[in-house]
N, C-alpha and C positions, 0 to 999 in steps of 0.2 A: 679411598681404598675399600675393595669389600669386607666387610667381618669377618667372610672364612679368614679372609689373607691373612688379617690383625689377629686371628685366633690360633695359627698356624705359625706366626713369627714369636706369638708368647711363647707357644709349646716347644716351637726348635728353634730356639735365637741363633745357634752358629752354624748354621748349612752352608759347604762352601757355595760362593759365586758361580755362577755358568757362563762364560764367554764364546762367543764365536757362532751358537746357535739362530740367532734371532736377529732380522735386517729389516730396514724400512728404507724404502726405496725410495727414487724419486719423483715420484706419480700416489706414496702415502698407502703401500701396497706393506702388507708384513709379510717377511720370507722367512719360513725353514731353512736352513742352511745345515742338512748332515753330516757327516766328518767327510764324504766324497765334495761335496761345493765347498767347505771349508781348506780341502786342502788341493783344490784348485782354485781356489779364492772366485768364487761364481757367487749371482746374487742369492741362489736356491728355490724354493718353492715356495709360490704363493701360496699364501694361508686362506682359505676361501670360505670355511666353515664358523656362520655369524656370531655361534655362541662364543667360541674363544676369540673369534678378531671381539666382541663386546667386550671379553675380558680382562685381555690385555692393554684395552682403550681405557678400562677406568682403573688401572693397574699401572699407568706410565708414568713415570717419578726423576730423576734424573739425583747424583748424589753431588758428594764436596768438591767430586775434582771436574763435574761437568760433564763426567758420562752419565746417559741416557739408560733406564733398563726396564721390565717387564716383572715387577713384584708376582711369580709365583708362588704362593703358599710361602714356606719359610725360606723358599729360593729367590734371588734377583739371577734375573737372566738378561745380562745385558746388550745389548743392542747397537750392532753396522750402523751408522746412520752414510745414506747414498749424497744426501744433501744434507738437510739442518733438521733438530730436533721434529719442527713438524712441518705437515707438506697441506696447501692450503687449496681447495676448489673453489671456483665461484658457486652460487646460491642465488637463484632468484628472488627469494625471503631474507634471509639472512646474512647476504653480500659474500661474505667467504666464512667458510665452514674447514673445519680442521679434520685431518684423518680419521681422531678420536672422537668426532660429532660435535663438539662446541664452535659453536657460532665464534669469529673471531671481533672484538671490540673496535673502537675508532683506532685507525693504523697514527702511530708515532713518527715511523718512518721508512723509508721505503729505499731500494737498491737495484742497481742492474750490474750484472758481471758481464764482461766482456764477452761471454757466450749466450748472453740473450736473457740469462735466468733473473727473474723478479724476486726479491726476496724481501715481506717486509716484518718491521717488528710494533707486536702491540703488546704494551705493556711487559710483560718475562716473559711472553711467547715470541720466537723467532718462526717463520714461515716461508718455504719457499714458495710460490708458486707451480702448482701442476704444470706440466709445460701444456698441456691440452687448452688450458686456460690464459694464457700470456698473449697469443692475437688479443683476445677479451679486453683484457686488462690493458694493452696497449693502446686500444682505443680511446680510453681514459685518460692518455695522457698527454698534453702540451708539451711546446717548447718554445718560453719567451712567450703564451701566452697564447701563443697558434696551435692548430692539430698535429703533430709533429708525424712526419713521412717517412718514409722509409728511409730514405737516403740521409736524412737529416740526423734522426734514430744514431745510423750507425757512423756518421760522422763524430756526434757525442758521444760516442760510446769509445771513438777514438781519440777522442779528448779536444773535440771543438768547443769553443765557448758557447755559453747558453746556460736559460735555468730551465731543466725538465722536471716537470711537476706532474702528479697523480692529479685527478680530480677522483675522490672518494667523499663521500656521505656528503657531500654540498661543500666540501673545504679541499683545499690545495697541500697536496703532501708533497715537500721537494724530494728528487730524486734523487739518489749517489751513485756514484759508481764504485764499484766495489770489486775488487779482483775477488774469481774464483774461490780460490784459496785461503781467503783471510777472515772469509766470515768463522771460520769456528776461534781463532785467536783473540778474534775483536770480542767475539760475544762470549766466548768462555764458554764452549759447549766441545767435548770429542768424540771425532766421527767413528774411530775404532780402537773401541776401549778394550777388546781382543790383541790387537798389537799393544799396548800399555803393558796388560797382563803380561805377554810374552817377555818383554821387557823387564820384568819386576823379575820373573820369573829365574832371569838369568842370571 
């Protein structure tokens, strides 16, 4: 966290929370979200300007109940998430790089949802795949030990037998399938900590 933040949280410890403003898409994009997209529930405006997307990249924190938020000075402004905590690219150097710029470690383990999405987790990072990147990534991966085809792909996916494996860093990640929906219950992370509020609210 940068020092201003940590010297801004001493000065004003009880600011309330911001909700609803702040969204990370599923391509790893942060949206503006003003009270017009907010109350047409739209994803908002992409944020394009390096210094604050830098800012809020080394500013991302998540709390005890598993929402995600943007440490502002003595504000947390918490954060839409479209998919999971982080959304991950490939890297020619690096292998996959995270929205926030860190390089992602050897994968633990790896998912597919029934709409194609790749999701995997290293270490307390959960990540989905960029979908720009999943052909990519697909290429990587076996099934039963073969280059697994298309047909085959969404066979498993509708629950034929096989084991579909990643090949990453020289080792074999198996794969899961993972409905849609369950990644944030399984891993304890929520995706609209703005609906929570509303909720407490009432």
């Amino acid at each position: 966290m940068d020092d201003i933040v940590l010297q801004a949280m001493a000065k004003w410890p009880n600011v309330p929370h911001c909700y609803g403003w702040l969204a990370l898409d599923a391509r790893g994009t942060w949206r503006m979200r003003d009270e017009a997209a907010q109350r047409a529930d739209a994803p908002g405006d992409k944020l394009t300007n390096s210094a604050l997307v830098g800012f809020i990249n080394r500013n991302y924190l998540s709390d005890e109940r598993g929402c995600w938020y943007f440490q502002n000075g003595p504000q947390r402004v918490y954060v839409n998430l479209e998919a999971t905590p982080f959304i991950a690219r490939t890297d020619p150097e690096q292998g996959l790089v995270l929205q926030t710029g860190q390089a992602v470690g050897a994968i633990d383990q790896a998912f597919m949802t029934a709409a194609g999405a790749i999701i995997v987790r290293a270490g307390n990072v959960l990540a989905q795949i960029d979908d720009r990147d999943v052909a990519q990534m697909l290429q990587m991966m076996t099934l039963d030990g073969r280059p697994v085809a298309d047909d085959a792909l969404l066979g498993w996916l509708e629950g034929a037998e096989g084991k579909l494996a990643l090949r990453w860093q020289d080792r074999d990640v198996a794969v899961e399938r993972l409905a849609t929906q369950e990644a944030a219950q399984r891993f304890g992370y929520v995706q609209r900590p703005d609906q929570m509020a509303e909720t407490t609210a009432k």
